[in-house]
SERO-105586 format. One line per field, with one value per residue (C-alpha): residue in three letters; y, z, x; residue number from 0. Coordinates in Angstrom, 3 decimals. Layout:
REM residues N
res c(ALA	...)
Y c(Y	...)
Z c(Z	...)
X c(X	...)
n c(NUM	...)
REM end
This chain:
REM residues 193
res c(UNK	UNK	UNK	UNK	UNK	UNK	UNK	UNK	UNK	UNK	UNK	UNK	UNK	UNK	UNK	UNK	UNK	UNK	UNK	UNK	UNK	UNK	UNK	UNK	UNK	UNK	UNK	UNK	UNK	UNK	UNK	UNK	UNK	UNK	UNK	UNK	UNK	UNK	UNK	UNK	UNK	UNK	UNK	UNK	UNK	UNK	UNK	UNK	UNK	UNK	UNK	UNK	UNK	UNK	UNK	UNK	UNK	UNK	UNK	UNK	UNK	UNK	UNK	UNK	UNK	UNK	UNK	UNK	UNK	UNK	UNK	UNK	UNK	UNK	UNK	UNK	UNK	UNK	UNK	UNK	UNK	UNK	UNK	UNK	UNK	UNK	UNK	UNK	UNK	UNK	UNK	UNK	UNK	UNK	UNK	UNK	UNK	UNK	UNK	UNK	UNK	UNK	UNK	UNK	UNK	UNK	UNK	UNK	UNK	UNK	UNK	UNK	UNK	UNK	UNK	UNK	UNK	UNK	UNK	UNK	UNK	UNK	UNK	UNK	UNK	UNK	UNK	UNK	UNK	UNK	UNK	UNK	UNK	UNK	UNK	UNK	UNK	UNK	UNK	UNK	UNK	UNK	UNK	UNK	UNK	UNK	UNK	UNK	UNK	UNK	UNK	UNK	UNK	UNK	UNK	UNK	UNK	UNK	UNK	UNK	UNK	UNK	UNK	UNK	UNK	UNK	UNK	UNK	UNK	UNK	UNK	UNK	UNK	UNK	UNK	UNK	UNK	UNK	UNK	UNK	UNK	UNK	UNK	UNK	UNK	UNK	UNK	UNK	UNK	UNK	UNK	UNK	UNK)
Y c(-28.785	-26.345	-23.953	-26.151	-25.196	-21.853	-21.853	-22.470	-19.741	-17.573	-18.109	-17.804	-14.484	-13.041	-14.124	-12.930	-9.517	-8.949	-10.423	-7.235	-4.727	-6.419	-5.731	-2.134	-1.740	0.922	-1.305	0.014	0.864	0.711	4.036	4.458	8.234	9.427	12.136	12.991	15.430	17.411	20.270	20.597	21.025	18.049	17.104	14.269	11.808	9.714	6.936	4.489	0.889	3.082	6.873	9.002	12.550	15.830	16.613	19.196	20.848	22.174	25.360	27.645	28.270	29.552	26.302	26.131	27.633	25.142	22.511	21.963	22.386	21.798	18.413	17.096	18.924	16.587	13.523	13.646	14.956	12.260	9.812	10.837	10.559	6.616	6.156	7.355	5.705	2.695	2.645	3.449	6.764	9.190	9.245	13.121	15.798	18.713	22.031	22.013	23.533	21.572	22.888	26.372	26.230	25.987	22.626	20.450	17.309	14.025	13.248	10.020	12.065	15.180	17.346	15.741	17.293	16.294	13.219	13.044	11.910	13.109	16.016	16.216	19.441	22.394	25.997	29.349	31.841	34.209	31.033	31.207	27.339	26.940	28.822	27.097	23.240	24.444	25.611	22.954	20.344	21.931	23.451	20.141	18.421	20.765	18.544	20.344	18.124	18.127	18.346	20.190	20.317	24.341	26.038	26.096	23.566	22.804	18.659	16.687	13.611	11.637	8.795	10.680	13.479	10.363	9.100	12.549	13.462	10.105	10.885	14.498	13.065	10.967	13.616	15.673	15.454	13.494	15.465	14.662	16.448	19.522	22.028	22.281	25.403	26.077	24.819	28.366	28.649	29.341	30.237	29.962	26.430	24.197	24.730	23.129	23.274)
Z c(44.893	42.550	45.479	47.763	45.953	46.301	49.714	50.684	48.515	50.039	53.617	52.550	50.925	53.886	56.227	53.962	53.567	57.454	59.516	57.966	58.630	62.301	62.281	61.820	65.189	67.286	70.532	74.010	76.429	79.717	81.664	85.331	86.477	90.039	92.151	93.498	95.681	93.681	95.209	97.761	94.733	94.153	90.177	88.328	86.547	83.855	83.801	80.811	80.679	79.370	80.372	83.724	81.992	84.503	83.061	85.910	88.323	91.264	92.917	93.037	96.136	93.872	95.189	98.596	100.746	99.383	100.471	97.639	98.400	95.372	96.991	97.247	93.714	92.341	93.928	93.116	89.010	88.797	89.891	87.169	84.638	85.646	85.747	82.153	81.068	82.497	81.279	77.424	77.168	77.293	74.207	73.366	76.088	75.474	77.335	77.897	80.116	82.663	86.221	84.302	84.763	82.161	82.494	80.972	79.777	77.725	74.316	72.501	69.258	67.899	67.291	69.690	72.791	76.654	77.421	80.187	82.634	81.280	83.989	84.313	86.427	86.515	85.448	87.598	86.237	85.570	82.795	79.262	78.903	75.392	76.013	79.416	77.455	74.897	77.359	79.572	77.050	75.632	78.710	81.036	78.734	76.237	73.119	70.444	67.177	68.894	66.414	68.260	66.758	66.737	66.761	68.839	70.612	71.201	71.193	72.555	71.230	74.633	72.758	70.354	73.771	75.646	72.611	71.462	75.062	75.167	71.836	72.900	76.284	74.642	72.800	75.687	78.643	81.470	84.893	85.808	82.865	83.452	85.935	89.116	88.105	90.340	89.588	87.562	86.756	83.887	83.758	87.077	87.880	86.530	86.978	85.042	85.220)
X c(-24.663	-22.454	-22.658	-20.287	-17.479	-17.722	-18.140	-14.499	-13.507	-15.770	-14.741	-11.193	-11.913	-13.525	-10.856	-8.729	-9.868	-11.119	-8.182	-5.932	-8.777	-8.900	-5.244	-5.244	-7.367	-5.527	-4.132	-5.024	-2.666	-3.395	-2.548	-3.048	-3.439	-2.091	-1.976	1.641	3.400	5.959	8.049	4.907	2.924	0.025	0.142	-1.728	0.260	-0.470	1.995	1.852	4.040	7.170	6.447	4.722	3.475	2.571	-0.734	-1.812	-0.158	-2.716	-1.782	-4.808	-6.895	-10.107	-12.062	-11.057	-13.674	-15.522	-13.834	-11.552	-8.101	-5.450	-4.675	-8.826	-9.257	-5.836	-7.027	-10.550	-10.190	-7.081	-10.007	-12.347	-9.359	-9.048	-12.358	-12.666	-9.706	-10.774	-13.954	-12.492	-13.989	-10.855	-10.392	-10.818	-10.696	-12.742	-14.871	-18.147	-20.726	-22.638	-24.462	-23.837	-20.341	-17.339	-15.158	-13.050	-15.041	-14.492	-15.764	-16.830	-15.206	-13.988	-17.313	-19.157	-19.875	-19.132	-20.346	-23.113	-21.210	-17.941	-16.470	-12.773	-12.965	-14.584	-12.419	-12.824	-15.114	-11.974	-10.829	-11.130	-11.459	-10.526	-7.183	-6.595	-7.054	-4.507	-2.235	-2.505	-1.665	1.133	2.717	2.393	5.439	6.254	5.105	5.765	3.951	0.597	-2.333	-4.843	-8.119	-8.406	-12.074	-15.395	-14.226	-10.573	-10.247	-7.420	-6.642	-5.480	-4.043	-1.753	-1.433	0.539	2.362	4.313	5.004	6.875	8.852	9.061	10.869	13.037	14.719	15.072	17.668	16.561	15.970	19.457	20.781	18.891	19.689	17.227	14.742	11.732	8.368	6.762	2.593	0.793	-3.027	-4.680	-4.744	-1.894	2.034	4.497	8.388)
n c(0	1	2	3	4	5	6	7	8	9	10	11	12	13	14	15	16	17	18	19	20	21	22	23	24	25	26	27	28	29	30	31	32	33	34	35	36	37	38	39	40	41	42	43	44	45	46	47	48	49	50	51	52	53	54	55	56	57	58	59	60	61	62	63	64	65	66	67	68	69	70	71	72	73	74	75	76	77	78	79	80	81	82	83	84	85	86	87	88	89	90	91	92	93	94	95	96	97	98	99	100	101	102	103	104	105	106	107	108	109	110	111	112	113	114	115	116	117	118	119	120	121	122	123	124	125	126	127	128	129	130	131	132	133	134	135	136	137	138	139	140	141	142	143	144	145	146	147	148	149	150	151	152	153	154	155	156	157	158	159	160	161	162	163	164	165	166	167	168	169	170	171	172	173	174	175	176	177	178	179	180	181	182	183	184	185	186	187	188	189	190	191	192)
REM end
């Protein structure tokens, strides 16, 4: 009987305690990734509730002869990105090797390796990968705060990726402001402008 009394204190405590360690729960924001025409050039898109960031720019022919052209390469990796996203795995973009080839993978966490099932896209032999993620991530919008996890691999945090190239745009002119300039590439299979 002495025990009923502490069991409203108890239950308060708990709630007490968990509903601010509930709180602190990163929210998820839904981002939908496309593949666009830009300036003849297909790029994937990943367009948030307030922002739409380049993230690749397909230009090289490396894959064609097999059937993927830039425009079949855009569509299908911007499909693995959604499917990803969608299934709450994006969370960190890495490389990898799978079917003996270097590519750009996702990762349950920093340190961890590709998932199984985790292919963004696959690089040309010619690639260094590592160099090639970097680039990619900081070229595609020009964020300049972005902590990369540097090392054996390089991991991209997507979340914090799509959150400083929205403060990062904010500060800059908007496309109106800016005079027209031709769409330039770096490494052999992205572009940015």
């Amino acid at each position: 009987m002495k025990y009923n009394f502490f069991i409203p204190i108890v239950i308060t405590f708990a709630t007490t305690i968990a509903l601010p360690i509930v709180s602190l729960a990163k929210p998820t924001v839904k981002v939908q990734y496309i593949c666009e025409m830009k300036q003849d050039i297909p790029i994937t898109y990943a367009r948030t509730p307030t922002e739409t960031v380049e993230f690749i720019g397909w230009q090289s022919q490396a894959f064609s002869n097999s059937g993927y052209t830039p425009e079949r390469r855009c569509q299908e990796v911007t499909a693995r990105f959604q499917k990803h996203s969608d299934a709450g795995n994006l969370r960190f973009i890495t490389t990898g090797r799978m079917n003996n080839q270097n590519v750009m993978c996702v990762a349950k966490k920093k340190g961890s390796n590709c998932i199984s099932d985790g292919l963004l896209l696959t690089f040309e032999p010619k690639d260094n990968p590592q160099k090639v993620l970097v680039e990619l991530f900081n070229v595609s919008t020009r964020v300049r705060k972005i902590r990369l996890t540097r090392g054996n691999p390089v991991y991209i945090d997507v979340d914090e990726y799509l959150s400083n190239a929205s403060k990062n745009r904010q500060s800059q002119p908007t496309q109106s402001e800016k005079p027209a300039s031709p769409v330039t590439c770096n490494g052999s299979f992205f572009c940015s402008n």
